[in-house]
N, C-alpha and C positions, 0 to 999 in steps of 0.2 A: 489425546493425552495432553495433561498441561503439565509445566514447571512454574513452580511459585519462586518469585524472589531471583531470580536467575544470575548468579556469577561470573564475573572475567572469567573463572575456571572451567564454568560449565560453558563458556561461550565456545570457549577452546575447544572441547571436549567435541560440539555438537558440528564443530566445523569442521574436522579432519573431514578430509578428503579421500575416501578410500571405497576400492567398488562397493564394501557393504559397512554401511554407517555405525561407529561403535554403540554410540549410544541410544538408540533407538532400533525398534523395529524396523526392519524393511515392510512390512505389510502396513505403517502407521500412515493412516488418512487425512489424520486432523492433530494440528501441531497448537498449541496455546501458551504461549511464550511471554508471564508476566517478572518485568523487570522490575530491580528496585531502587537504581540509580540508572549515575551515568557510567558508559563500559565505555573502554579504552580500546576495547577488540573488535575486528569486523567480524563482521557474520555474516556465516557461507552454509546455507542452508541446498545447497543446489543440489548435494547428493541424495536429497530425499525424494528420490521422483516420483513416489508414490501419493507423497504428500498432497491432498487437494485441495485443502483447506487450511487457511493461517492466518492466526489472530495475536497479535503483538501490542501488549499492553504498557504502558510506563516507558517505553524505548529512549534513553538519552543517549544517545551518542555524541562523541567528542568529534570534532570537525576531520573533516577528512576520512573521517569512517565511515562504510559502506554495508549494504545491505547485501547479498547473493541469495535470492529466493528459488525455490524448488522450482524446476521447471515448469509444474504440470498442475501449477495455482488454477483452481476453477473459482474460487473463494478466497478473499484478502479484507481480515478488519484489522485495520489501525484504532488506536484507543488509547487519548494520550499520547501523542508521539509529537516530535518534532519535525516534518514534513518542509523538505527545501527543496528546490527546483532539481535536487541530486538525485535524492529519494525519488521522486515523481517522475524524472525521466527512465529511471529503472522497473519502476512499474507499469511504467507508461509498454515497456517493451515485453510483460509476459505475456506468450503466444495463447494461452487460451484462458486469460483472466475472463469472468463474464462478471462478476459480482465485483465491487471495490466498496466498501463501507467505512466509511473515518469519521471518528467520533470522539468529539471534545479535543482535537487537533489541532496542531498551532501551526500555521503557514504565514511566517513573518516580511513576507514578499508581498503581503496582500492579495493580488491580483493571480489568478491561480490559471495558467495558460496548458489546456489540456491540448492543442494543438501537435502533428507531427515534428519529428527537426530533421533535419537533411538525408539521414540513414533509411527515412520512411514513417510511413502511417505510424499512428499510435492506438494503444488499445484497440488490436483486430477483432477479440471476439467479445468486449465489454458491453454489454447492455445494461447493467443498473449501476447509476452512480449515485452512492445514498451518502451523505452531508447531515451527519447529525451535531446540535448546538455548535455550532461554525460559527460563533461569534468574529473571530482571527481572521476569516475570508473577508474581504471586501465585491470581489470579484471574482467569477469563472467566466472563461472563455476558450471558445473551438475555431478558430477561424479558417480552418481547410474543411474541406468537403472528404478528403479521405480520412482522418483519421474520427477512431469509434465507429466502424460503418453499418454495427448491430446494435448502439447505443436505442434502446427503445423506451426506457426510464430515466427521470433525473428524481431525487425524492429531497428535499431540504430540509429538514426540521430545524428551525433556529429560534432563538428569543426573537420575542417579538420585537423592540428595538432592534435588532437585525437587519439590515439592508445590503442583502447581496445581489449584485446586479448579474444576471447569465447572459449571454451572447444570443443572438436570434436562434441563433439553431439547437443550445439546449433548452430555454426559457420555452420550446415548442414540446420539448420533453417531459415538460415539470408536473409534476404530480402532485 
């Protein structure tokens, strides 16, 4: 299912919090969620546990505003979004992520640190990290040996001018 153009209104709507989500099906698998500004609201996508797949296009959000993903994400494409160490540590935590795809993405920290933080590992079951036109990355890095521990793909597709440097241990990944 997609929503085009997505509103404060609809954000609200899609975030209640209730055993059965008003706005969608309980049986819906694949969520496609294209924005068309910046929203003011957070988004609490967690009740949709059936959801396996989600793809979030245009996402502005205003600072301090947070993302709540479906618990039971196997699939996450960013597209267009603005990607800060907030966002990233929250994805970095769904339990059975195995795909992450971000595309045309803006990570203004440069240096994009996919490492664990103090709570534990990150990304348990992620095996493909796919980096498309990542102009905005300067750098990815893993530096524990726990986190990603089924990480078996890195894929990068950049402009050629591009110069992203990876860490020893995913640059062994790269495809």
């Amino acid at each position: 299912m997609g929503i085009q153009e997505v509103p404060d209104s609809i954000i609200k709507l899609l975030s209640i919090s209730s055993p059965v989500p008003i706005m969608l099906p309980n049986t819906l698998e694949v969520l496609k969620l294209y924005f068309s500004g910046h929203t003011k609201e957070q988004i609490n996508l967690s009740c949709y546990q059936n959801v396996v797949k989600l793809h979030l296009f245009h996402l502005r959000m205003m600072p301090n505003n947070s993302v709540a993903f479906p618990p039971n994400l196997v699939k996450t494409t960013l597209v267009h979004l603005m990607v800060d160490s907030h966002l990233l540590s929250m994805i970095k935590k769904l339990p059975k992520l195995k795909i992450l795809k971000m595309r045309r993405c803006r990570y203004d920290e440069g240096k994009m640190d996919l490492s664990g933080d103090v709570t534990g590992d990150s990304f348990p079951q992620l095996e493909v990290l796919h980096f498309v036109e990542a102009s905005w990355l300067t750098e990815v890095t893993c530096t524990d040996d726990v986190s990603m521990p089924k990480l078996n793909k890195v894929l990068l597709e950049v402009f050629p001018q591009s110069d992203i440097r990876l860490s020893e241990r995913l640059a062994k990944l790269r495809m």
